[in-house]
C-alpha positions as CSV (number, residue, x, y, z in Angstrom):
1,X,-91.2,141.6,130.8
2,X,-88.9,138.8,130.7
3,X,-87.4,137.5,134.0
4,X,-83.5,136.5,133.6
5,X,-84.1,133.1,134.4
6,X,-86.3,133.1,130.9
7,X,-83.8,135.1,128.8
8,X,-80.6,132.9,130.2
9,X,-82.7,129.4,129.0
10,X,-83.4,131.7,125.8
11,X,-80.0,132.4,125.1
12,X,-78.7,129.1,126.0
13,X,-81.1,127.6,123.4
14,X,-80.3,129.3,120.9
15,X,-76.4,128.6,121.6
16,X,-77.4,125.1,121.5
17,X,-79.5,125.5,118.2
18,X,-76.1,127.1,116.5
19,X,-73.7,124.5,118.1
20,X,-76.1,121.5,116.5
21,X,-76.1,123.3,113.4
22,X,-72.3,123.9,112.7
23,X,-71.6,120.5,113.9
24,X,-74.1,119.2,111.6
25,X,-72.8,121.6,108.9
26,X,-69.1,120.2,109.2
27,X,-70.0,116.5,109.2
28,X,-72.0,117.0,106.3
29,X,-68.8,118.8,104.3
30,X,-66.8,115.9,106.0
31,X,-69.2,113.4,104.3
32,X,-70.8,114.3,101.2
33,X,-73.9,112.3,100.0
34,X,-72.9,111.3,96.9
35,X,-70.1,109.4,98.6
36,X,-72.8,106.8,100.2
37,X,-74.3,106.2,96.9
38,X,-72.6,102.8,95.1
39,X,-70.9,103.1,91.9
40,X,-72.6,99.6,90.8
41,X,-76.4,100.7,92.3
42,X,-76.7,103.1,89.1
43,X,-77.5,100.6,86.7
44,X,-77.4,103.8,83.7
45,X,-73.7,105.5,84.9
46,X,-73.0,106.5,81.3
47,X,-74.4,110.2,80.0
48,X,-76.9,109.2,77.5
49,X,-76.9,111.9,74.2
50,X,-80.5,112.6,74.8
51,X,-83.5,112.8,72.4
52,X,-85.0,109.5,70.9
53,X,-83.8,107.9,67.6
54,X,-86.9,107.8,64.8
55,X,-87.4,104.0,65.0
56,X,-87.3,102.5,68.7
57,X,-84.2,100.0,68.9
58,X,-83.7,97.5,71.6
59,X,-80.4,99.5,73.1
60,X,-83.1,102.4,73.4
61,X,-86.3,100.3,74.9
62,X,-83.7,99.0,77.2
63,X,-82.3,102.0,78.1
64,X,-85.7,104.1,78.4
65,X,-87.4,101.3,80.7
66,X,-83.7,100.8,82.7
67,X,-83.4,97.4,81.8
68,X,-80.7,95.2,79.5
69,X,-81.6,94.1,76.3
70,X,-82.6,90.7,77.0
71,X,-84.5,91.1,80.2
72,X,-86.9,88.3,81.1
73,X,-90.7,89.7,79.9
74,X,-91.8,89.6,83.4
75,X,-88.9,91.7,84.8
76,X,-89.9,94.3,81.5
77,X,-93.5,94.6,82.5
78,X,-92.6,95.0,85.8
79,X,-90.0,97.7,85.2
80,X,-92.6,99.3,82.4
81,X,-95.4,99.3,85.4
82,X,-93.3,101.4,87.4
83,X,-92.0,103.9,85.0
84,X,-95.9,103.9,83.5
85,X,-97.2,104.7,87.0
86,X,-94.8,107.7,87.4
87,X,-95.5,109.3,84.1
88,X,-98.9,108.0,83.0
89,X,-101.1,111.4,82.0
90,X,-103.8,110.8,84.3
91,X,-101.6,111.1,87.0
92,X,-99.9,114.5,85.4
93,X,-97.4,112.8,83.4
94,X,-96.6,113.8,79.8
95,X,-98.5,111.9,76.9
96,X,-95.7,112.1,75.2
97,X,-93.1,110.2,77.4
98,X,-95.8,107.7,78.2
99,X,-96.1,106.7,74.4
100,X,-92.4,106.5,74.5
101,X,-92.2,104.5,77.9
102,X,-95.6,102.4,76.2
103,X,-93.2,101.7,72.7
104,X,-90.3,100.8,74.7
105,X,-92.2,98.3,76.2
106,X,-93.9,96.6,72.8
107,X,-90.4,96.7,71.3
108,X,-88.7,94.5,74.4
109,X,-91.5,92.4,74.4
110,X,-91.6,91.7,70.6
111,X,-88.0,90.0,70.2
């Protein structure tokens, strides 16, 4: 059996635990996080149309690898090693998006 001294902390922590959580609930409606996020830290803001063209253009490579056209090769194998990484098939990534990501990469680099 509980003594009142044990269900008066009880019931004053859980009045604390719902105070915390409205307060947290109406400064997170007050500040939504998309509001903290940058416009110009999105390098890709447009909606792309989706689905791949038959032969890989530059605009597409670029695009796939989030780079510009006429990146500096190191800066492309640096941004192909970290997409690469995330998708590569070993590490449960598709094959097919890794080809892609892999012939984005030869067609940046063969300009």
């Amino acid at each position: 059996m509980a003594t009142p001294i044990a269900l008066i902390v009880a019931g004053l922590g859980a009045a604390g635990t719902f105070a915390l959580a409205r307060r947290g609930a109406v400064i997170a409606s007050k500040y939504p996080l998309k509001s903290f996020i940058p416009k110009w830290s999105l390098p890709m803001t447009q909606k792309f149309p989706g689905g791949f063209s038959s032969t890989m253009t530059p605009q597409e490579a670029a695009h796939i690898l989030g780079v510009k056209p006429n990146t500096p090769k190191d800066q492309i194998k640096l941004a192909h090693k970290k997409i690469i990484t995330l998708n590569h098939p070993d590490a449960g990534g598709s094959t097919y998006l890794a080809s892609k990501i892999n012939e984005a990469k030869d067609c940046l680099l063969k300009k």
